[in-house]
C-alpha positions in Angstrom: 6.5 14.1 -2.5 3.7 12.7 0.1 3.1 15.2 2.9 1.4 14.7 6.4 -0.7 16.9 8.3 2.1 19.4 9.3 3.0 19.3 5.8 6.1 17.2 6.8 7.8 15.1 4.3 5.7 11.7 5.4 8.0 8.4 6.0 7.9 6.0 3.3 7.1 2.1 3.9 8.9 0.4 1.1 7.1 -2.7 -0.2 7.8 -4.7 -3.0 5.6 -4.2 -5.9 2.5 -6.7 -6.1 -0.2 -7.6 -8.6 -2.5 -6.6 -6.0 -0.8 -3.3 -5.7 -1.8 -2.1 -9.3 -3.9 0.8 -9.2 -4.6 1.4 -5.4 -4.7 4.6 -4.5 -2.0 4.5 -1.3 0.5 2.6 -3.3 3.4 5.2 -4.1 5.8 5.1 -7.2 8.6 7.9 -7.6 10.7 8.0 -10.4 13.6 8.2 -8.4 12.6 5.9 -5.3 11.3 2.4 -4.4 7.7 1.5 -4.4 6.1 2.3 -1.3 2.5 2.0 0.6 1.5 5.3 2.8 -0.9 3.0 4.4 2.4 0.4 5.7 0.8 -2.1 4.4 2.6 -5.6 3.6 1.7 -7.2 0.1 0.2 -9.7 -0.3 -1.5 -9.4 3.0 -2.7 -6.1 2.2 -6.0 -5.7 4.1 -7.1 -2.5 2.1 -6.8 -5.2 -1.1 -8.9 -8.0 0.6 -11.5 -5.6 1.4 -11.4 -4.5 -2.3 -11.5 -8.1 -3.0 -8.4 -8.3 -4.7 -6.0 -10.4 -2.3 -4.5 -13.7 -3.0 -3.7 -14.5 0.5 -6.0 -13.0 2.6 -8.9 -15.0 4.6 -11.6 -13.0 5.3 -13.2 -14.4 8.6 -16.9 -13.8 9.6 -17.7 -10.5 11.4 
C-alpha cells in the first residue's frame, strides 16, 4: 500500500499497462489491483519516460 505524507492511503491513477511502463519506479502493480502510476501519468505520453528516453510518442521540443 502507497502512502502520502500523512501516511494516508494515497489515491491510485489507474493506467493501462505500457511497454514504456516496465521497470519505472512510480509505476504501481498489486496483486489484487489494476496497474497504476503515483505520478498520474498517461502512457504513452508519459513525460517521466521521454525524459528517460523511452517514449514512443513523445516529441521533445527545444528548451
Amino acid at each position: 500500500m502507497l502512502f502520502d505524507v500523512e501516511k494516508q492511503a494515497a489515491q491510485r491513477w489507474i493506467v493501462e499497462a505500457h511497454r514504456i511502463c516496465e521497470g519505472c519506479p512510480y509505476f504501481g502493480m498489486v496483486s489484487d489491483e489494476p496497474p497504476f502510476c503515483i505520478m498520474r501519468q498517461n502512457p504513452p505520453e508519459c513525460t517521466i519516460a521521454g525524459i528517460a528516453g523511452k517514449s514512443g510518442t513523445l516529441v521533445q521540443e527545444n528548451c
